[in-house]
C-alpha positions in Angstrom: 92.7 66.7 99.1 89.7 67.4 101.5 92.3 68.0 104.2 94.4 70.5 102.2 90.9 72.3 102.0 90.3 72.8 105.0 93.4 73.3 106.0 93.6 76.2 103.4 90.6 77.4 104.5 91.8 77.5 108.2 94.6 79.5 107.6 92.3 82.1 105.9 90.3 82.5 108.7 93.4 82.7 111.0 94.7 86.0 108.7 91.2 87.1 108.5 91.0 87.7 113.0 94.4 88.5 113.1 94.0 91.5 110.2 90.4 92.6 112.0 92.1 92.7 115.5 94.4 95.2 113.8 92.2 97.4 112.3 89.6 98.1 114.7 91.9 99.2 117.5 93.7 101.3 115.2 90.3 103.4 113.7 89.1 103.4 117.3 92.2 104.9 118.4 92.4 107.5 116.0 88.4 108.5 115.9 89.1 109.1 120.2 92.1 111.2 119.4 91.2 113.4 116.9 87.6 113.7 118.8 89.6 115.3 121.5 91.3 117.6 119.8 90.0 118.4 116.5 91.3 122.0 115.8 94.7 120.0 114.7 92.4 119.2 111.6 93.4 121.7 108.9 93.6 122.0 105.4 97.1 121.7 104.9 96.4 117.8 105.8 95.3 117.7 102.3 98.7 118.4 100.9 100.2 115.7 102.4 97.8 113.0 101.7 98.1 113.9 98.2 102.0 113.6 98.3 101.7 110.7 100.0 98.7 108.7 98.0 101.4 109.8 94.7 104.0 107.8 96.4 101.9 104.9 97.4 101.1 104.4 94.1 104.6 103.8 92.6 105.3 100.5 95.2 108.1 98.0 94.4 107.0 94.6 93.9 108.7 92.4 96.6 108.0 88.3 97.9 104.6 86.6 97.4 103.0 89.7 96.7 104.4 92.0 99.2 104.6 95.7 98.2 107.7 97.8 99.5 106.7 101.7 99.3 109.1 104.6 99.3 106.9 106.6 101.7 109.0 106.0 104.8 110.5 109.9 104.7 107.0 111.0 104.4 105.2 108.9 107.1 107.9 110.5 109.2 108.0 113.7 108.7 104.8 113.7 109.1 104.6 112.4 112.1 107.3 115.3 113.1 105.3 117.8 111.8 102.0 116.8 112.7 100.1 115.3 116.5 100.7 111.4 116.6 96.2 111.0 115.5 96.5 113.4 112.5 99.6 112.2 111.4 98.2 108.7 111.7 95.2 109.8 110.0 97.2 110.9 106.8 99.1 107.7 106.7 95.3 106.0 106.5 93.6 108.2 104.1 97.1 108.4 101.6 98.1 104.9 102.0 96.6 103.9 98.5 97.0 100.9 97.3 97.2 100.0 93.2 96.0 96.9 94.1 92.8 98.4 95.5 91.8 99.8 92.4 92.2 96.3 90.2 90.2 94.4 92.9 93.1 92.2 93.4 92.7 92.7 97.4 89.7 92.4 99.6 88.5 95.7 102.0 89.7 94.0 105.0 92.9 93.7 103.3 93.1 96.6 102.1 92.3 98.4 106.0 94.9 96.3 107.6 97.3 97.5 105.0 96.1 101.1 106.0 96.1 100.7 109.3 99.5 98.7 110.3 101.1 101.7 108.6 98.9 104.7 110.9 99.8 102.3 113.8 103.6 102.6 112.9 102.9 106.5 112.2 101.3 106.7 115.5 104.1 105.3 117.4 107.0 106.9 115.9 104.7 110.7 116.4 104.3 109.6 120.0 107.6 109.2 120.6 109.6 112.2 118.8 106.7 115.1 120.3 107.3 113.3 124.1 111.0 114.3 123.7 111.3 117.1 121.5 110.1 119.0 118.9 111.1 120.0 114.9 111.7 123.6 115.6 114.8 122.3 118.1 118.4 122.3 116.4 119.7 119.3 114.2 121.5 118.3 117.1 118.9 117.1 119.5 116.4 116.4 116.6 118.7 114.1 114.9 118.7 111.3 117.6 115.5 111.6 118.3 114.3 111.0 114.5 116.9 108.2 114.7 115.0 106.8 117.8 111.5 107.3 116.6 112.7 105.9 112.7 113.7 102.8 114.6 110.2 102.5 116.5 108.3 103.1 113.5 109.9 100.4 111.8 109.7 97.7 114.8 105.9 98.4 114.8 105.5 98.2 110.6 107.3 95.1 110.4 106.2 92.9 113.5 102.8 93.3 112.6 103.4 92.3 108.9 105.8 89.9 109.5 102.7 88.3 111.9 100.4 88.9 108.4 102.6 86.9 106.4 103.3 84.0 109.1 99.7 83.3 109.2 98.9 83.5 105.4 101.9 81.2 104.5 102.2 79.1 107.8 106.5 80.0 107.7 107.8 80.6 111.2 108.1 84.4 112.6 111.5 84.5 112.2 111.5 83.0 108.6 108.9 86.1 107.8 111.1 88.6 109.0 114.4 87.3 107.2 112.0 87.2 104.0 111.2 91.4 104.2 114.8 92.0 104.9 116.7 93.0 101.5 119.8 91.9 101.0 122.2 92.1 104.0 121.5 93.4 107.4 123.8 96.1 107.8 123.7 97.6 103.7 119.2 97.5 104.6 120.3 99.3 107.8 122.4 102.3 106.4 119.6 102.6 103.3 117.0 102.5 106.0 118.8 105.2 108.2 119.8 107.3 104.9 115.9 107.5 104.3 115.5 108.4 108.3 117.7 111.7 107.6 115.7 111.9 104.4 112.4 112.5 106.7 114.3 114.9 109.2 115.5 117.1 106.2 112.2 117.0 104.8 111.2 118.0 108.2 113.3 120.9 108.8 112.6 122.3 104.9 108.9 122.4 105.6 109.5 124.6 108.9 111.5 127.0 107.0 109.9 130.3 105.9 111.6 130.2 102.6 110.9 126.9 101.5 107.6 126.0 103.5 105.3 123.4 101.2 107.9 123.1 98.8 109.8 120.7 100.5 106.9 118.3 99.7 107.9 118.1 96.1 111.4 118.7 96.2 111.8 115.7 98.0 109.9 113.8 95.2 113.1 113.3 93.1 115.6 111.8 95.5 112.7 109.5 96.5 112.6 108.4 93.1 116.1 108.3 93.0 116.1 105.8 96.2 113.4 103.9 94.7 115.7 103.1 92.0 118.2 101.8 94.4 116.7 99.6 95.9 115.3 98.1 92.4 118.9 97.4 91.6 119.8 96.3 95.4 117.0 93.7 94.9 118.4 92.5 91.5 121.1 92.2 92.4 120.6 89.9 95.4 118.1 87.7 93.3 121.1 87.2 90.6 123.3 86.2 93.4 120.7 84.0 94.6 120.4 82.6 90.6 124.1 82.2 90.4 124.5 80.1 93.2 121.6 78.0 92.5 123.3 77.5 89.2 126.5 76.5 90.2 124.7 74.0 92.4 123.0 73.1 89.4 126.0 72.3 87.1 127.7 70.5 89.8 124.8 68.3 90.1 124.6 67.4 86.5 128.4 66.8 86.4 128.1 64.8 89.1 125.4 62.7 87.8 127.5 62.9 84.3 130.2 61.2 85.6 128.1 58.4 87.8 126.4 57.5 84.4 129.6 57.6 82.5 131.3 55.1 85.0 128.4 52.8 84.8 128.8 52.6 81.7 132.7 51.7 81.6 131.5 48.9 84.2 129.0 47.8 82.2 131.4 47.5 78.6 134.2 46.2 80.7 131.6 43.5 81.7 130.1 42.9 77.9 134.2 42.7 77.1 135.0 40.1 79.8 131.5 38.2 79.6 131.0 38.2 75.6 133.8 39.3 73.7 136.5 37.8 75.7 134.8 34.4 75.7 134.3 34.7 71.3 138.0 35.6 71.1 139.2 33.0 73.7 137.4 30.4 71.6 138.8 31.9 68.3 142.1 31.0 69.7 141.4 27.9 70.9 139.8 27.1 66.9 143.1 28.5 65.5 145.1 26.1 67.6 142.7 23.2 66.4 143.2 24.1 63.0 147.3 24.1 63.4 147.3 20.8 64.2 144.5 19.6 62.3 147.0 21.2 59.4 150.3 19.3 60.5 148.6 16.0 60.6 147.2 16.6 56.7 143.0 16.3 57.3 142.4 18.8 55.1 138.7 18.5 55.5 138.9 19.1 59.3 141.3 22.3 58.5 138.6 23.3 56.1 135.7 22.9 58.8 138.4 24.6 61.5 138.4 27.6 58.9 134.6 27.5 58.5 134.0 27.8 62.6 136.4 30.5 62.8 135.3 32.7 60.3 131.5 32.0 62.0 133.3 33.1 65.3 134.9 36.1 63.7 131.3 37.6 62.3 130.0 36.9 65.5 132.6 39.2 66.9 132.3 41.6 64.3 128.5 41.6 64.9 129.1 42.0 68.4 131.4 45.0 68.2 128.9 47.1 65.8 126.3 46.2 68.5 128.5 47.6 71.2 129.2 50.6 69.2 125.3 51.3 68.2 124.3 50.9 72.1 127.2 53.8 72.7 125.3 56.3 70.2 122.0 55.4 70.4 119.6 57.7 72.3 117.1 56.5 74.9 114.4 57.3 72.9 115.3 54.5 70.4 113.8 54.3 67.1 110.8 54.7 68.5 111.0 58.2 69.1 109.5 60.2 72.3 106.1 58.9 72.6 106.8 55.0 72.8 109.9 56.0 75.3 107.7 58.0 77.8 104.9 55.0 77.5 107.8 52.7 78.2 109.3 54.4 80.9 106.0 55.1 83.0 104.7 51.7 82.1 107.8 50.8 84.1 108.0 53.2 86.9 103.7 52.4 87.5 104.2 48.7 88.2 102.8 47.9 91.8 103.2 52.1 92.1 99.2 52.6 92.9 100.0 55.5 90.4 98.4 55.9 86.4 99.9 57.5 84.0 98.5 59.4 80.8 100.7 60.4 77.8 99.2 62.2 75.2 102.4 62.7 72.5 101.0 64.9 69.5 103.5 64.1 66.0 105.1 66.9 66.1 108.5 66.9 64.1 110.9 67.9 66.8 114.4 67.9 66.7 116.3 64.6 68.0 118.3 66.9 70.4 115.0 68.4 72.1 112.9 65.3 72.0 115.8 64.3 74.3 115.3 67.2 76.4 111.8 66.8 76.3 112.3 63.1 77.8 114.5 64.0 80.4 112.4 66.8 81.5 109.2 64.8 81.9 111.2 61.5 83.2 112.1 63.9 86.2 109.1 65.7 86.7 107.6 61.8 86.7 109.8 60.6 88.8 109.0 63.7 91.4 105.4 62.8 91.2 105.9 59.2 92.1 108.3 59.9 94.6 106.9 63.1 96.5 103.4 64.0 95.2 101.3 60.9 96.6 99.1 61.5 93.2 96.4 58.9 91.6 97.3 60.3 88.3 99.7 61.9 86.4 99.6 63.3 82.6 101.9 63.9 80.1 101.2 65.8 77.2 103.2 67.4 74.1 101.1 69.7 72.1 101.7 72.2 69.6 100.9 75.9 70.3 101.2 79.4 68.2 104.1 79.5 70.0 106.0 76.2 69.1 105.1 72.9 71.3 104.5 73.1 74.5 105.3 70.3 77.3 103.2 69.8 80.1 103.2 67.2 83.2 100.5 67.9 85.2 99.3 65.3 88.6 96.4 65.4 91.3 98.8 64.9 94.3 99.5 66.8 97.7 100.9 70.0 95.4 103.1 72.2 97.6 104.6 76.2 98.1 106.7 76.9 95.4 108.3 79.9 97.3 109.2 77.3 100.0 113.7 76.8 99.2 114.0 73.4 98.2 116.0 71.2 100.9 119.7 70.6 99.8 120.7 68.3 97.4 117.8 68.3 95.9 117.8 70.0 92.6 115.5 68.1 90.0 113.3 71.4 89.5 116.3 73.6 89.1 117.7 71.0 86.8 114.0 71.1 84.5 114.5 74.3 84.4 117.8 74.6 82.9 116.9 72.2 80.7 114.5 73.8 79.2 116.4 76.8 78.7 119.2 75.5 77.0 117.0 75.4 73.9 115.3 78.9 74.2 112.2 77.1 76.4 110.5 79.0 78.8 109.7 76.7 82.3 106.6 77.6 84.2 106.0 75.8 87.7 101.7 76.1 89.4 101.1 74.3 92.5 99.8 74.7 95.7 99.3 72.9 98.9 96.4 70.5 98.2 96.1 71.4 94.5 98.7 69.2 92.5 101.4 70.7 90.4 101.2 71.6 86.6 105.0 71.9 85.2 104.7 73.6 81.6 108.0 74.1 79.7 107.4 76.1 76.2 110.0 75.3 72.9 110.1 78.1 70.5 108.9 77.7 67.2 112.4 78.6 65.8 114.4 76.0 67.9 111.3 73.5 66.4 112.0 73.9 63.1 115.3 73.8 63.1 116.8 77.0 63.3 119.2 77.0 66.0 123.2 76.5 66.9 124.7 72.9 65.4 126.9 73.0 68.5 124.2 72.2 70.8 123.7 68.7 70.2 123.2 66.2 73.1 126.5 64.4 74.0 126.1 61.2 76.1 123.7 59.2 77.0 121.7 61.0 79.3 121.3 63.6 76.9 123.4 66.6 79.2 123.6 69.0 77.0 126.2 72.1 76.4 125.3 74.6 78.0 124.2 77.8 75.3 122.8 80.8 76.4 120.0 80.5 78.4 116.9 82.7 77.4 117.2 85.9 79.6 114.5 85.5 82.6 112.5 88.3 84.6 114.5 89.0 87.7 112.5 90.4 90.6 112.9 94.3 91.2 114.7 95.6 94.2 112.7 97.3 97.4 112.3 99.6 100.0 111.8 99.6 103.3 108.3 100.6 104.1 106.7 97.4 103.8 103.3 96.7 102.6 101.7 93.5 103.5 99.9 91.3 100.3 
């Protein structure tokens, strides 16, 4: 745990030099530049950092805290209109950032945030005034907007995709497939199509009839893209979900049908090792009696009828056992708290692991006392197997809400944004789980923190109130599949991207 500490803390430090070595190049640069020349200050600067400080603060919430803005057309046209230091000075001052205002980022945070963007601005300015200008015709302005689109978004994205390598410790190129949206060449025509969006804006504002009022007009279809990308990222996360699911069912089919074939092997061995032997004898008692019957002992047919009718309720009893096993649930009479003592009482043995149940009486429903096994068997299992954790605990607690679930343990933790390795799918299958009753499945860990798994039951689905036709079916309690409670997909994005 001490290692995970430091280890943390290391990797803090490591974002910390990398975000300062950012930003003071960047204010330096701009103080020397507009120092040389600073009649290029004038007040219609204002203007734009307004405009762009309104966009900034409508961002698009994107991976791990990452903020996608829509301000690319701006940034641009700025840096059209403007010299490369005072365009890159209103991408500093109008880069707000919501999460400024709520505290939720620190002020070194918040000026490498500021200042990866005025570098981007910088470079793309640079490059467009060393080869032409915005009065020129569409047709040499066009490619070389296209040109300096492309550097500004080389610069904005190597130096966050460096950001987020460092805080998360993923490799470079796992960072930079992580800020894409969805596929390469649909991000690249919405990431041109914004391109042309800052070279209209561009040739609007150097028109005498339009002049300042491209500023706003350009507002809407901003809006508009904003939207678009909102659905673009939607949609890719519910294609993401949808595979994950399908992986999912398989899965539990798969395990289904493994359990269901032990089971034939083990009543095809209880025929052939017990019943088998009691109806073999039976015979061999019957055939005793015949002759017993031909040779007139009466007494000895008598006792020959007396064994077999023994043998016969032995059988019988042995059936109705057979046929109890089948429908019995594995929590047993006991109900859910003696079956999770049991089972990690089981699983602890020579383990170096405790566990701690704490089962309130609450009067839950056989079916999702079932659920509620399974889910905390897993999540048990998990710990034992992956966590390296002293302890774990198990509790089931009633809440305003209905009961609530919880498996909590003090092992190695780990990223929960990390994709799980394939073929393994006991998280995705908790999850499910819980939803096939209305549950909601909540998942905290970290790297040196443990993991807390918290899965809510409604208090609707407690007492009762819900479908007959999704009862458990076999053993391992796999249950139809009803209509999952709907779940908050991530919003879509845009390509100016914001580091965390």
């Amino acid at each position: 745990m001490a290692e995970q500490r430091i280890y943390k803390r290391d990797r803090g430090v490591a974002l910390a030099v990398f975000e300062a070595a950012i930003v003071l190049p960047a204010l330096i640069t701009i103080g020397a530049l507009l120092a040389a020349s600073p009649h290029s200050l004038r007040t219609e600067i204002l203007l734009w950092v307004v405009v762009l400080a309104g966009v900034e603060l409508l961002p698009v919430p994107f991976w791990r805290g990452l903020q996608i803005s829509m301000s690319f057309p701006i940034l641009l046209a700025a840096g059209f209109l403007h010299r490369p230091a005072v365009a890159a000075l209103i991408a500093l001052i109008g880069s707000f950032d919501p999460r400024e205002f709520k505290r939720e980022i620190n002020v070194l945070r918040a000026l490498f945030n500021r200042s990866q963007a005025a570098i981007a601005v910088l470079v793309s300015s640079e490059t467009f005034h060393s080869l032409t200008a915005a009065a020129r015709p569409w047709r040499v302005v066009l490619p070389v907007a296209a040109l300096a689109a492309v550097c500004h978004y080389l610069v904005n994205v190597a130096l966050v995709s460096c950001a987020v390598s460092i805080a998360y410790r993923i490799r470079y190129s796992e960072a930079l497939r992580r800020i894409r949206i969805g596929r390469s060449l649909e991000f690249a025509v919405n990431y041109i199509g914004l391109g042309l969006v800052g070279t209209a804006l561009t040739k609007l504002y150097i028109d005498p009839y339009v002049g300042a009022w491209a500023l706003p007009a350009m507002l809407t279809p901003l809006v508009f893209a904003r939207q678009m990308f909102f659905r673009s990222r939607a949609l890719e996360e519910a294609h993401s979900e949808l595979k994950t699911r399908e992986k999912v069912l398989q899965a539990l089919s798969d395990r289904m049908a493994e359990e269901r074939q032990d089971e034939r092997a083990q009543i095809a061995a209880y025929l052939h090792d017990d019943l088998a032997q009691l109806l073999f004898r039976m015979s061999l008692q019957v055939d005793l009696a015949r002759r017993h019957l031909k040779g007139g002992d009466e007494q000895a047919v008598q006792n020959d009828l007396d064994a077999i009718r023994e043998t016969k309720n032995r059988t019988s009893e042995m059936v109705r056992a057979l046929i109890r096993d089948l429908h019995r649930s594995p929590l047993g009479r006991a109900g859910l708290a003696e079956a999770l003592a049991s089972f990690t009482g089981d699983i602890a043995k020579g383990a170096g692991i405790r566990f701690h149940t704490d089962i309130a009486p609450i009067a839950l429903p056989p079916a999702i006392q079932l659920i509620a096994y399974h889910i905390a068997r897993e999540a048990a299992m998990n710990s034992l197997k992956h966590s390296e954790a002293d302890n774990v605990w198990i509790s089931l607690r009633p809440n305003p809400e209905g009961a609530e679930l919880t498996i909590r343990d003090d092992g190695n933790g780990f990223d929960p944004e990390v994709d799980t390795p394939d073929g393994h799918f006991g998280l995705a299958m908790m999850r499910e789980r819980s939803q096939v009753f209305g549950g909601s499945f909540q998942l905290d860990s970290a790297l040196g923190e443990g993991t807390t798994i918290s899965v809510q039951f409604p208090t609707a689905w407690i007492q009762g109130d819900f479908p007959t036709a999704s009862a458990p079916s076999d053993g391992d309690g796999i249950l139809p599949v009803a209509e999952p409670a709907p779940t908050r997909t991530p919003k879509s994005s845009s390509p100016e991207v914001v580091p965390a």
